[in-house]
BAFI-3210 file (N, C-alpha, C; in Angstrom, 3 decimals, decimal comma, padded with zeros to 6 digits):
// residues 91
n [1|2|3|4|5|6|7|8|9|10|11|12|13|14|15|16|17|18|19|20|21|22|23|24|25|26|27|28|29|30|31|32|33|34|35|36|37|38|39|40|41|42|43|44|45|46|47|48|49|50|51|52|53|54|55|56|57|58|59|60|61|62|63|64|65|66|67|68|69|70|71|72|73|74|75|76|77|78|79|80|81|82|83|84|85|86|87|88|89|90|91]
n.u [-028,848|-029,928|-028,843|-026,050|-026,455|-027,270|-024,865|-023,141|-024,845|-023,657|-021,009|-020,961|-022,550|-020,667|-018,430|-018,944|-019,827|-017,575|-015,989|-017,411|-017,039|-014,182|-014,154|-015,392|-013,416|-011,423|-012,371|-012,590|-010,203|-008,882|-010,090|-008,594|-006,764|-004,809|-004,335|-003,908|-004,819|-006,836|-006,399|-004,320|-005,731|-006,436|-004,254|-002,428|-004,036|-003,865|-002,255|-003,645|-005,690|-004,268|-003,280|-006,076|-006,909|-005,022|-005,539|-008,666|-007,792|-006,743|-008,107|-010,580|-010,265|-010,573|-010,994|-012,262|-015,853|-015,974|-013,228|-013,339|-015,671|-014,968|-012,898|-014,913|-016,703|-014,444|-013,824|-016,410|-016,989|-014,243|-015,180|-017,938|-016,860|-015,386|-017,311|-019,069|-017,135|-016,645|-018,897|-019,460|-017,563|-018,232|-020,801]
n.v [-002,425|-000,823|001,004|001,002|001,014|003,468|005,000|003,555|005,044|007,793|007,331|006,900|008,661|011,057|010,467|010,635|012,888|014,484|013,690|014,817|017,417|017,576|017,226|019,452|021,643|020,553|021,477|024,104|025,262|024,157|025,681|028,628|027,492|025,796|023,680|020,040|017,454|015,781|013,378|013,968|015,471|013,170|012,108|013,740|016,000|017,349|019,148|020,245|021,117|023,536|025,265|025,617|027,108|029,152|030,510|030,775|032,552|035,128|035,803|036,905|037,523|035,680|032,305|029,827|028,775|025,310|025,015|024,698|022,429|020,368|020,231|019,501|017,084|015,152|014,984|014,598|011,716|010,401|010,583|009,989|006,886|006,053|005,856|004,166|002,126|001,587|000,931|-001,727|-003,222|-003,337|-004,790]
n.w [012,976|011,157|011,859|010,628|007,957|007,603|007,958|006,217|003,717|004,250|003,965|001,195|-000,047|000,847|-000,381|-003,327|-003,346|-003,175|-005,646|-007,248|-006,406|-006,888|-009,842|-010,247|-009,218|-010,700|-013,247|-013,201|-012,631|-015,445|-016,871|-016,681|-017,331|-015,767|-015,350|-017,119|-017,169|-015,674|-014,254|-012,881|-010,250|-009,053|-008,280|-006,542|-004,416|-002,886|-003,887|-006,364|-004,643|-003,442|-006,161|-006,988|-004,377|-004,733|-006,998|-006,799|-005,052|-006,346|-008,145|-007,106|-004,680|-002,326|-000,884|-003,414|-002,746|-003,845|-002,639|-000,189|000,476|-001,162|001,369|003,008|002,309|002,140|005,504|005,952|005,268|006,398|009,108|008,931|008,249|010,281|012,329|011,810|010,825|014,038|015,098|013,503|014,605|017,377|017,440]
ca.u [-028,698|-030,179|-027,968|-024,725|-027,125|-026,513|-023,537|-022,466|-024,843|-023,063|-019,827|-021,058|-022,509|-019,679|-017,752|-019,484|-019,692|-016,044|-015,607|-018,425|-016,393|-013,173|-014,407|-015,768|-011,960|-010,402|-013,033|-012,096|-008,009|-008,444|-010,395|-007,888|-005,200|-003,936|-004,404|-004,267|-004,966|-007,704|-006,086|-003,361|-006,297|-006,882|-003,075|-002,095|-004,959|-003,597|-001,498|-004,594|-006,680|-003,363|-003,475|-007,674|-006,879|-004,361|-005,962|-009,409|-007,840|-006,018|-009,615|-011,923|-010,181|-011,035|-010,932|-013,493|-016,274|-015,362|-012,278|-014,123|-016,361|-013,564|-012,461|-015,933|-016,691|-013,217|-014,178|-017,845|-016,279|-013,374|-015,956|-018,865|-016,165|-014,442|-018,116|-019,335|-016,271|-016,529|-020,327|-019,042|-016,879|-019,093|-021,675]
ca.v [-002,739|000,512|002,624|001,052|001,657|004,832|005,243|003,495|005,691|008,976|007,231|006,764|010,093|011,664|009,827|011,219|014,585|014,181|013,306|015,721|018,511|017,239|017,823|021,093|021,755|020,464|022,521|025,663|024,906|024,298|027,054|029,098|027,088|025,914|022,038|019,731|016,293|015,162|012,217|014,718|015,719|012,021|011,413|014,727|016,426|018,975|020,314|020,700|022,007|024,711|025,520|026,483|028,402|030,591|031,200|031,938|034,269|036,341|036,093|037,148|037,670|034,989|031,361|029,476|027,366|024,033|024,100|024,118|021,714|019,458|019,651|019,271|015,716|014,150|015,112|013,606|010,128|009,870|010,639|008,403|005,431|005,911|005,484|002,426|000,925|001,296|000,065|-002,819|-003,874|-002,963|-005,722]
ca.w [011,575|010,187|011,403|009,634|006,552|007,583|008,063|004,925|002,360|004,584|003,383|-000,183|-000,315|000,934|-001,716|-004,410|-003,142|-003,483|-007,178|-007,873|-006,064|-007,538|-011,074|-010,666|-009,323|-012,286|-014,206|-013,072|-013,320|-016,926|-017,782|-015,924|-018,380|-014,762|-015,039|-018,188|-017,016|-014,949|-013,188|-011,648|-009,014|-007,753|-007,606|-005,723|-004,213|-002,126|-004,919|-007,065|-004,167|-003,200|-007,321|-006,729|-003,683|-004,844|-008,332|-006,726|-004,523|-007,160|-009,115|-006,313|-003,477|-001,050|-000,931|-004,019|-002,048|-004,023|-001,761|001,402|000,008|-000,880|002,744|004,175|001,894|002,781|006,444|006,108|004,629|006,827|010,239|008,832|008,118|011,585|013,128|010,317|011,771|014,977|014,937|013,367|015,775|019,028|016,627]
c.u [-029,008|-029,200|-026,720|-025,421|-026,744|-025,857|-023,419|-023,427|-024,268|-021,907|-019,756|-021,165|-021,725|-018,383|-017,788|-019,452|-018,132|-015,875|-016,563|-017,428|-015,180|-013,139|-014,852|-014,490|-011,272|-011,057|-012,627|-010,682|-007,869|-009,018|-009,841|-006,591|-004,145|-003,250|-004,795|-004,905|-005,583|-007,171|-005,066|-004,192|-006,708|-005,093|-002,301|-003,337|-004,580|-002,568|-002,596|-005,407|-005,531|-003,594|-005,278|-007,556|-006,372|-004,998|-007,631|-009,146|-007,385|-007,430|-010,556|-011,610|-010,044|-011,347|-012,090|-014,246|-016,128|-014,148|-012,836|-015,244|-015,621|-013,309|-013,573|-016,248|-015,615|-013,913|-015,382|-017,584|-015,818|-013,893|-016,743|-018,291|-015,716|-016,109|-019,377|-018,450|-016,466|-018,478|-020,062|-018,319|-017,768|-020,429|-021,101]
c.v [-001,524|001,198|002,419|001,370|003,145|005,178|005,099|004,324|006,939|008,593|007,949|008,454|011,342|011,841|010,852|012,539|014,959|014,571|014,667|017,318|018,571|017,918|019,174|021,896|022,117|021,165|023,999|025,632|025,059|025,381|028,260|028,958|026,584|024,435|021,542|018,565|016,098|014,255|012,876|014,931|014,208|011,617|012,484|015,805|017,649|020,134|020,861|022,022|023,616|025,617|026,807|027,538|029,533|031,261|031,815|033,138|035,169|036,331|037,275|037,913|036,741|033,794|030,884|028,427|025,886|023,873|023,726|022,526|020,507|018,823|018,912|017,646|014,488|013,935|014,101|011,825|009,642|009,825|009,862|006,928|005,115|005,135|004,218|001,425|000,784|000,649|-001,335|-003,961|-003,817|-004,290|-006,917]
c.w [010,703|010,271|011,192|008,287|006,606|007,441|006,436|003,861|003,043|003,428|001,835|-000,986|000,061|-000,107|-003,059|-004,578|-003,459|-004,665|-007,445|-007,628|-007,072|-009,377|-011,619|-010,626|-010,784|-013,162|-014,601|-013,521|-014,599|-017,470|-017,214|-016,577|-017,364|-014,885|-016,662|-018,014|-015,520|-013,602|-012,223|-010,216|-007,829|-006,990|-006,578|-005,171|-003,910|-002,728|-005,930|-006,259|-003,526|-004,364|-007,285|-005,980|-004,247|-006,378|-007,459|-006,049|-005,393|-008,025|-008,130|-004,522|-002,055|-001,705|-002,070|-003,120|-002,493|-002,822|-000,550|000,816|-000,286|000,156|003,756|003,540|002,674|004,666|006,370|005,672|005,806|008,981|010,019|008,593|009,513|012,632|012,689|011,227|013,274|015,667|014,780|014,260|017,118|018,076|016,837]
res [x|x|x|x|x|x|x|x|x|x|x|x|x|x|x|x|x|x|x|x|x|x|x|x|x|x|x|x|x|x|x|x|x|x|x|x|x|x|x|x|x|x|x|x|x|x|x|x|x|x|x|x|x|x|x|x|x|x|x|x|x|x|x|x|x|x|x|x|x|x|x|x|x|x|x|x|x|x|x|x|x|x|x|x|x|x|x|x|x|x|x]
***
């Protein structure tokens, strides 16, 4: 029983880490003049997070950590749900 607690605040806090990432995203984009509208990043992601890459690299050189960060949340969600569920079921 604890350790779907687990699991599900990984999910949650994976979640969040998400949106939290997400917005720093769209932060940068607009002050960049790249992105006008917010809701574009939930409805296309990987055109937003392509947009980040290629602008921080022409900024800096090398990938901005929001995108990894991005990838590593989704990842932590879509691994703590796979093993939530499969708890569930083996229950």
């Amino acid at each position: 029983m604890y350790i779907d607690n687990f699991f599900t605040l990984l999910v949650m806090a994976g979640i969040l880490w998400n949106i939290v990432t997400a917005i720093g995203i769209h932060h940068k984009l607009e002050y960049n003049h790249v992105l006008q509208n917010m809701a574009l990043i939930r409805y296309a992601p990987w055109v937003r997070l392509a947009e980040y890459k290629t602008t921080t690299e022409m900024e800096t050189g090398h990938t901005g950590t929001l995108y990894y960060q991005y990838v590593l949340s989704l990842l932590l969600v879509a691994v703590s749900a796979a093993v939530l569920i499969s708890l569930r079921i083996a229950n």
